[in-house]
C-alpha positions as CSV (number, residue, x, y, z in Angstrom):
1,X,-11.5,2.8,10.5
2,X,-15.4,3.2,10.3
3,X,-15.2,0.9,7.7
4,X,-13.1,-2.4,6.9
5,X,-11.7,-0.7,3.8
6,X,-8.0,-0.4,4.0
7,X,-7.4,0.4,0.4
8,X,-6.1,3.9,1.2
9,X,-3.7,2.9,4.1
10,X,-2.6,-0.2,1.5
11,X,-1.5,2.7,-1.2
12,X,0.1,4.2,1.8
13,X,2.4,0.8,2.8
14,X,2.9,-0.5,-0.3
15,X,1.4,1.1,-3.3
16,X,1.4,4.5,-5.3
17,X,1.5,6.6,-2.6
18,X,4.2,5.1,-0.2
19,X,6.8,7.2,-1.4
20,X,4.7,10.8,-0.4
21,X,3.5,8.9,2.6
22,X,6.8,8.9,3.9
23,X,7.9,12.1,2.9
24,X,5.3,13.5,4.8
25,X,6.3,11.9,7.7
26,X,9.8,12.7,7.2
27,X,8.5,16.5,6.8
28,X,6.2,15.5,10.1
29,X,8.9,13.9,12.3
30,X,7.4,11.0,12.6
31,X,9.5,7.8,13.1
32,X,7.0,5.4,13.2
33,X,3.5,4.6,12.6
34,X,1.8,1.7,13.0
35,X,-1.4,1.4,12.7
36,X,-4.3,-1.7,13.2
37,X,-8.0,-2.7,13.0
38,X,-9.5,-3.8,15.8
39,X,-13.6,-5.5,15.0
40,X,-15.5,-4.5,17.7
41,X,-19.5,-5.1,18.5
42,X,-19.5,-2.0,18.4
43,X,-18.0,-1.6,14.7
44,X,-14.4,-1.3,13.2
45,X,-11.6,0.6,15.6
46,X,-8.5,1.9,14.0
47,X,-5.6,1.6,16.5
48,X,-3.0,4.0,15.6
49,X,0.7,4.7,16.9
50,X,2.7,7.5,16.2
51,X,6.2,8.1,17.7
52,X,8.2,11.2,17.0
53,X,10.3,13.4,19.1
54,X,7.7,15.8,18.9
55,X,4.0,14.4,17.9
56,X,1.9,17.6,18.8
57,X,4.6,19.6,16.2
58,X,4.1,16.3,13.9
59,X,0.1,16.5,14.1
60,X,0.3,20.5,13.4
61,X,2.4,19.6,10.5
62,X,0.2,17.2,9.5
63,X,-3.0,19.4,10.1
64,X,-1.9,22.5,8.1
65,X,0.4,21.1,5.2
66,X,-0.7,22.3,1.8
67,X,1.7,19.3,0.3
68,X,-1.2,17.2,-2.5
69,X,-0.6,14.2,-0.3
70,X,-1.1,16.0,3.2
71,X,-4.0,17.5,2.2
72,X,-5.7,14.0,0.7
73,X,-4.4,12.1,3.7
74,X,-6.8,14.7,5.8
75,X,-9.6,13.9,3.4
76,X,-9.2,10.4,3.9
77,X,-9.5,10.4,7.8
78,X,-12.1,13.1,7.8
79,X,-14.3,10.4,5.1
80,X,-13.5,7.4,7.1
81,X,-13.2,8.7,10.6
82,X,-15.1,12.0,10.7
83,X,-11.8,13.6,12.1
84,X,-10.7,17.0,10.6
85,X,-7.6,17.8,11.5
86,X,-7.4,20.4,10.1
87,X,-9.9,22.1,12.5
88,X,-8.1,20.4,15.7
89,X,-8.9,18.0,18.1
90,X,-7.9,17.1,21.3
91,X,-5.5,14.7,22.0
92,X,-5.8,11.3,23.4
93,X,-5.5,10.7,27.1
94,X,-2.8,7.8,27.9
95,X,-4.1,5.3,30.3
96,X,-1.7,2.9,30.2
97,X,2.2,2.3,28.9
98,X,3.5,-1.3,29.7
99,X,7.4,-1.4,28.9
100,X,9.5,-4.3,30.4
């Protein structure tokens, strides 16, 4: 996050919006997310992990929902990370994936 202010992944995890969190994952496809902050010189990184049978589905789900918590979670990451999803953005590129 640009900021160390967790608040609104903490209503996500364990407070008043856990339950819509993970119906809009369930509505998503997402399995699993996991998400941390990593302090950098350079400021805050969030570290985020989604797994899903199909995450480019799950992200256009996520990026065009009209569901009230969809549409506030975009808000969120737009205000904290200047990422608007719903306007696209490319995805990551994999440079590494460790299994034993």
């Amino acid at each position: 996050m640009a900021t160390t202010d967790t608040s609104a992944m903490e209503s996500c995890r364990s407070g008043e919006r856990q339950a819509d969190h993970a119906a809009s994952r369930a509505r998503a496809g997402i399995t699993r997310e996991s998400v941390w902050i990593q302090s950098t010189p350079g400021g805050d990184v969030a570290v985020v992990v989604l797994e899903g049978d199909d995450i480019g589905a799950a992200m256009g789900t996520l990026a065009t929902s009209q569901e009230p918590f969809d549409t506030w979670f975009r808000e969120v990451l737009k205000d904290v990370h200047g990422i608007d999803l719903s306007e696209g953005f490319p995805p990551p590129e994999q440079v590494m994936d460790y299994r034993a």
